[in-house]
TIKE-540681 format. One record per residue (C-alpha): y, z, x; residue number from 1; residue in one letter. Coordinates in steps of 0.25 Angstrom, whole numbers. Each point is the difference from the previous one (the first is absolute). Example, Ala and Ser with C-alpha at 12.3 -4.5 7.8 and 13.67 -1.06 7.14 Angstrom:
REM TIKE-540681
<Y -18 Z 31 X 49 num 1 residuo A>
<Y 14 Z -2 X 6 num 2 residuo S>
This chain:
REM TIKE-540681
<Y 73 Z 33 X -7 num 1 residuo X>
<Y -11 Z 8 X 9 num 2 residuo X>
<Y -11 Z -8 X 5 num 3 residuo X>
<Y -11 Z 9 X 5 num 4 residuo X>
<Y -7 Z -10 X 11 num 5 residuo X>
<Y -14 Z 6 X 4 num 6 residuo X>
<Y -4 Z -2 X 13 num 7 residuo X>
<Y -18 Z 1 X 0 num 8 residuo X>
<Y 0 Z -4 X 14 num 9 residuo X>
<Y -1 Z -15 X -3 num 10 residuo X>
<Y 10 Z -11 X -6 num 11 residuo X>
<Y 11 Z -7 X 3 num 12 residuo X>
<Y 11 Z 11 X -2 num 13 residuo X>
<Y 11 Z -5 X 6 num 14 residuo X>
<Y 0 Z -14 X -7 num 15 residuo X>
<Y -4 Z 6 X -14 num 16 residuo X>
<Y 13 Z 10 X 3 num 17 residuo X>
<Y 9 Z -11 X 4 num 18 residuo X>
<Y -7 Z -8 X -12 num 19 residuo X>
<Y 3 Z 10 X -11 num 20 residuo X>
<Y 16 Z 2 X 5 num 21 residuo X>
<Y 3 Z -14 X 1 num 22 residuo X>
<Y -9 Z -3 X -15 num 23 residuo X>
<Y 10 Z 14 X -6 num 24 residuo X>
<Y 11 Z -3 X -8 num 25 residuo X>
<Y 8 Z 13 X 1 num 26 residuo X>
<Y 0 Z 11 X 9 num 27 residuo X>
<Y -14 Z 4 X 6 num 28 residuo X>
<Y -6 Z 9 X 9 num 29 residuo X>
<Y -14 Z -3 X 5 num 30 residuo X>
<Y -7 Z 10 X 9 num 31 residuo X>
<Y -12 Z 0 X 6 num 32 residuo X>
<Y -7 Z 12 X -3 num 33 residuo X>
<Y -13 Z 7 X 6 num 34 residuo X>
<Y 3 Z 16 X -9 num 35 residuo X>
<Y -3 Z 0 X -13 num 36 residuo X>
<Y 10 Z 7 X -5 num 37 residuo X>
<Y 11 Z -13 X 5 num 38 residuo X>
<Y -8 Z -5 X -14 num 39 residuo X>
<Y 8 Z 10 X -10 num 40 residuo X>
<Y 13 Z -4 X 3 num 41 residuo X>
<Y -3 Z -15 X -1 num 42 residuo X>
<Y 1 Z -9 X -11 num 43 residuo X>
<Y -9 Z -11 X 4 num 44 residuo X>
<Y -14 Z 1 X 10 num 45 residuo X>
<Y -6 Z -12 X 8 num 46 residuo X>
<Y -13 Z 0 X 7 num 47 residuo X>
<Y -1 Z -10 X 8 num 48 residuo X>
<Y -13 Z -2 X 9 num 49 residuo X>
<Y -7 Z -10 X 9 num 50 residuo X>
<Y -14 Z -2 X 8 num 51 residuo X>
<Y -12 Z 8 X -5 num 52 residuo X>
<Y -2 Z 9 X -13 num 53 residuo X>
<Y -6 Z 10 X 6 num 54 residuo X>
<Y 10 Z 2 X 12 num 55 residuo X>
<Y 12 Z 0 X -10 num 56 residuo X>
<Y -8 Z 10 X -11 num 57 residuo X>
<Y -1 Z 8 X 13 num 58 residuo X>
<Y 15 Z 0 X 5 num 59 residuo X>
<Y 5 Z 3 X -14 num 60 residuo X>
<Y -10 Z 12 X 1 num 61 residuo X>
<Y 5 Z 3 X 14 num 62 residuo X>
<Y 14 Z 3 X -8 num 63 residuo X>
<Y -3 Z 14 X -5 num 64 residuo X>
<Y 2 Z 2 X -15 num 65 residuo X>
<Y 6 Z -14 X -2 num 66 residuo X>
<Y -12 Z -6 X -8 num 67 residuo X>
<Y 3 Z 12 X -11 num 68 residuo X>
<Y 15 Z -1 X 2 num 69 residuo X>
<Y -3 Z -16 X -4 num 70 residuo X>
<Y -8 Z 3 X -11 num 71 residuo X>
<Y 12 Z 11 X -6 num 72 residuo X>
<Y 12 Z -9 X 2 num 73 residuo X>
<Y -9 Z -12 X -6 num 74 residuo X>
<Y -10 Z 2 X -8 num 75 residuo X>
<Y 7 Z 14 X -6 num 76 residuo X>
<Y 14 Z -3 X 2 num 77 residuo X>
<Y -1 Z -16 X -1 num 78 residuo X>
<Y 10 Z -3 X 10 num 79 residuo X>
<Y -1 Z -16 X 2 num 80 residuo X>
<Y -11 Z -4 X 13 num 81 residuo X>
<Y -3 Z -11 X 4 num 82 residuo X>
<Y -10 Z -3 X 12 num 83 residuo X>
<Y -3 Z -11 X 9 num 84 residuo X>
<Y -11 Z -8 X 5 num 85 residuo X>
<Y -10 Z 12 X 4 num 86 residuo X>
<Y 10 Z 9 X -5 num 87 residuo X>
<Y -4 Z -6 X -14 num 88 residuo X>
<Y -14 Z -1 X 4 num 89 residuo X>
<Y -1 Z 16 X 0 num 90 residuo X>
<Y 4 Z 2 X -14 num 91 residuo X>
<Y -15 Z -5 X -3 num 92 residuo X>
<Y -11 Z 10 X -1 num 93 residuo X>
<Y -6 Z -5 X 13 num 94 residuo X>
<Y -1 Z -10 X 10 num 95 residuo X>
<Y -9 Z -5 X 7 num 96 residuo X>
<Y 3 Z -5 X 13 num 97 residuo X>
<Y -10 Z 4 X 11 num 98 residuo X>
<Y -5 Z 11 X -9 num 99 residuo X>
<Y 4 Z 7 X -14 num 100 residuo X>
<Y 12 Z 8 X 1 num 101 residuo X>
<Y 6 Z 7 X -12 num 102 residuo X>
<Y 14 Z -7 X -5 num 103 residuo X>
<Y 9 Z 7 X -9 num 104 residuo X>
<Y -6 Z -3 X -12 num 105 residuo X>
<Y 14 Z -4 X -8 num 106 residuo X>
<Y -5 Z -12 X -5 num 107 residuo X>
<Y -16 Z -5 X -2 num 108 residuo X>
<Y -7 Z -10 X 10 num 109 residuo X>
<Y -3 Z -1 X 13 num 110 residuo X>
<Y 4 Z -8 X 11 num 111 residuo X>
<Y -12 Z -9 X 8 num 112 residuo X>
<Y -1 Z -9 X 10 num 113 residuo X>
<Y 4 Z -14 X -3 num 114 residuo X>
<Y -9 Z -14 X -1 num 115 residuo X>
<Y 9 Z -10 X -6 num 116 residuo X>
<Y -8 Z -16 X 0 num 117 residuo X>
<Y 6 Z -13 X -1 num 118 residuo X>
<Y -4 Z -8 X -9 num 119 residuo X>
<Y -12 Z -4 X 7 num 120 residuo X>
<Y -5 Z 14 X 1 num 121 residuo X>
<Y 6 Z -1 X 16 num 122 residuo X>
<Y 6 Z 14 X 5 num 123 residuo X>
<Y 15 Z 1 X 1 num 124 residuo X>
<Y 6 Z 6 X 13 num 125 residuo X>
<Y 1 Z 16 X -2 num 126 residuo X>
<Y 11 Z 6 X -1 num 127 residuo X>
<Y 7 Z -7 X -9 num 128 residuo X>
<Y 12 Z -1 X 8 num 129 residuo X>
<Y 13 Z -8 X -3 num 130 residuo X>
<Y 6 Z -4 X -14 num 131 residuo X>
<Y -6 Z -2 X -12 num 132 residuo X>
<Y 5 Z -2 X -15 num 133 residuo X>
<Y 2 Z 11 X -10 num 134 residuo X>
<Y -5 Z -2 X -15 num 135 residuo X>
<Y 3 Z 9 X -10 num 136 residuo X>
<Y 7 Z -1 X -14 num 137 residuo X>
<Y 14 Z 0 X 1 num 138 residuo X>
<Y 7 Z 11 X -8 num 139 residuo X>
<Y -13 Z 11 X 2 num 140 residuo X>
<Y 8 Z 7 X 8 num 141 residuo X>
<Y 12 Z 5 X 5 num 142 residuo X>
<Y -4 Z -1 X 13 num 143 residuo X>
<Y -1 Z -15 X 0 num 144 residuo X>
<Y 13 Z -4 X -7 num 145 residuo X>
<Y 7 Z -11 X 7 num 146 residuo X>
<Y -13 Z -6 X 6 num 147 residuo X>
<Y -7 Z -11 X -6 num 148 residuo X>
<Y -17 Z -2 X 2 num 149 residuo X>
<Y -2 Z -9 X 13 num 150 residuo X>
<Y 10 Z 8 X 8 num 151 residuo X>
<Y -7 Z 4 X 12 num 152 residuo X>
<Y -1 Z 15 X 9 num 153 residuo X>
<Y -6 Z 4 X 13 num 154 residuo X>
<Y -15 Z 5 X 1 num 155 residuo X>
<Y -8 Z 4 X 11 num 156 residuo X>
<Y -12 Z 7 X -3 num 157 residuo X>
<Y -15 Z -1 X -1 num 158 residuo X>
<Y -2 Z 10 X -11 num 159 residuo X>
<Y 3 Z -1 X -15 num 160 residuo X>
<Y -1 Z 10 X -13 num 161 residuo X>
<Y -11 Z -4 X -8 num 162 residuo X>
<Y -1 Z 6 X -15 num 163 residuo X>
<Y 10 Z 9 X -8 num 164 residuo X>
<Y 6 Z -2 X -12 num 165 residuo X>
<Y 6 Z -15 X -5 num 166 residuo X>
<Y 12 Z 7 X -3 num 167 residuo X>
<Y 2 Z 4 X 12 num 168 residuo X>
<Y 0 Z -13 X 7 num 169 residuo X>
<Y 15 Z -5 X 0 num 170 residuo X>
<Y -1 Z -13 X 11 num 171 residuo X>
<Y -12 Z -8 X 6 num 172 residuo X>
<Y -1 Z -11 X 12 num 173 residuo X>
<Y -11 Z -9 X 3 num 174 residuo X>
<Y -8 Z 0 X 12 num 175 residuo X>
<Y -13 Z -4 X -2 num 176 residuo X>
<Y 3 Z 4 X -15 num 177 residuo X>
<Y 9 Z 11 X -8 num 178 residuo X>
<Y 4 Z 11 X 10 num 179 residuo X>
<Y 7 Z 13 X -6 num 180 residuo X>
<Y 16 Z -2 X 6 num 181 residuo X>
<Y 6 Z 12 X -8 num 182 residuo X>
<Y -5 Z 10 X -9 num 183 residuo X>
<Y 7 Z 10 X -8 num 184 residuo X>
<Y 1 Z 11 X -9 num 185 residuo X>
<Y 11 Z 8 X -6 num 186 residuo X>
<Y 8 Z 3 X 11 num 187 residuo X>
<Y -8 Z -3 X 12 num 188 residuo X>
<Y -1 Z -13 X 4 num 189 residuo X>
<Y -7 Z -6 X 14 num 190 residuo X>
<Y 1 Z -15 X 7 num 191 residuo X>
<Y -11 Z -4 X 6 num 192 residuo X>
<Y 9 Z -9 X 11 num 193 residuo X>
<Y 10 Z 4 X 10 num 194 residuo X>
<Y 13 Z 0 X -9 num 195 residuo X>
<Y 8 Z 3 X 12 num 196 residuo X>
<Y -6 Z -13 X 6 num 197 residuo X>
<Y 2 Z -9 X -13 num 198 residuo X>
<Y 16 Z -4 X 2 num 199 residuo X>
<Y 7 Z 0 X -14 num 200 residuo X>
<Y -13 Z 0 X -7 num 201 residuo X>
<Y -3 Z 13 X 7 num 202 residuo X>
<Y 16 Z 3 X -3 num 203 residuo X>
<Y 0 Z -1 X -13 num 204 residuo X>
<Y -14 Z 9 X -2 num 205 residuo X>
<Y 6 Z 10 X 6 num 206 residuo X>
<Y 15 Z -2 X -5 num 207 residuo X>
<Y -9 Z -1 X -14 num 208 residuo X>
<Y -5 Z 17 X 3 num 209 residuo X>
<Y 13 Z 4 X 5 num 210 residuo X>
<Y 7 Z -2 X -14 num 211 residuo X>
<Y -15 Z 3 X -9 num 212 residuo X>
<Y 1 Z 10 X -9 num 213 residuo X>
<Y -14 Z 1 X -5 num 214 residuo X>
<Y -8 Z 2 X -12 num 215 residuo X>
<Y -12 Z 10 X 3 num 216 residuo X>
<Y -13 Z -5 X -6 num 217 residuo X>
<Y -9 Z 11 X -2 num 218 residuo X>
């Protein structure tokens, strides 16, 4: 198996590599990619991303012709893709950290600033950084088979998606309130936290793409 690995400039890359060949049971390749034509011959892509919106839009950019090449290989050719923390951020139509910058528009919402409350109405401490629980119906899909809801993964971010469709919305966790953890369609699907930071639960996420076949919803 090919694992395309886009580097925007940003993200763990190393720890998401080593994380996707220690999660693969078979043989596997992953490469770190910055041409757009290392997409075709691959048969999976991950995006991952970390800091602000705007800096990672603008690396991916920066990579002539790989925001098209992404959009042929998934959106046209529907190879699996699966993006992390900003990386899953940019699917949105835009963010807006700092100011509004366009996303990919693959999936409807937006991604805002945080203001999660206790229960008092007190501000909780931004970013949410650390581990929180994961809640989502077990069964909805295949990339949560073998977890259970309360098993926990890495965040650390300050911004959040906010809208988009219900369907769309695979995992939340609580901080201050639901906040969107994964979200999916067809065969893109994007986790808010670090999955290369979340140990076995991180693991299995990614061990759970690896072997996905998915079913395109249009």
């Amino acid at each position: 198996m090919r694992v395309a690995l886009i580097d925007p400039g940003s993200g763990n890359l190393a720890s998401v590599r080593r994380a996707l060949e220690r999660a693969a049971e078979g043989p596997i390749a992953v490469e770190i990619v910055r041409e757009p034509e290392a997409l075709i011959e691959a048969d999976r892509i991950v995006l991952p991303g970390q800091g602000a919106f705007a800096a990672c839009r603008a690396g991916l950019d920066a990579l002539e012709g790989m925001v098209a090449a992404l959009y042929e290989q998934v959106q046209v050719r529907s190879k699996p893709f699966l993006g992390i923390c900003v990386g899953l951020q940019l699917l949105a139509e835009r963010g807006l950290e700092h100011r509004v910058t366009p996303g990919l528009a693959w999936l409807p919402g937006e991604v805002a600033a945080m203001d999660p409350r206790d229960a008092g109405g007190r501000a909780l401490p931004l970013p949410q950084m650390g581990w929180n629980a994961l809640d989502f119906v077990p069964g909805s899909h295949p990339i949560l088979e073998g977890l259970v809801p309360g098993d926990s993964a890495y965040f650390v971010h300050s911004y959040a998606w906010r809208g988009g469709e219900p369907a769309d919305l695979l995992a939340t966790t609580d901080y201050g309130g639901p906040v969107p953890a994964i979200l999916g369609r067809g065969n893109v699907v994007g986790t808010q936290f670090h999955v290369e930071k979340s140990a076995e639960v991180g693991l299995r996420i990614l061990r759970n793409f690896l072997s996905w076949t998915p079913k395109v919803r249009q």
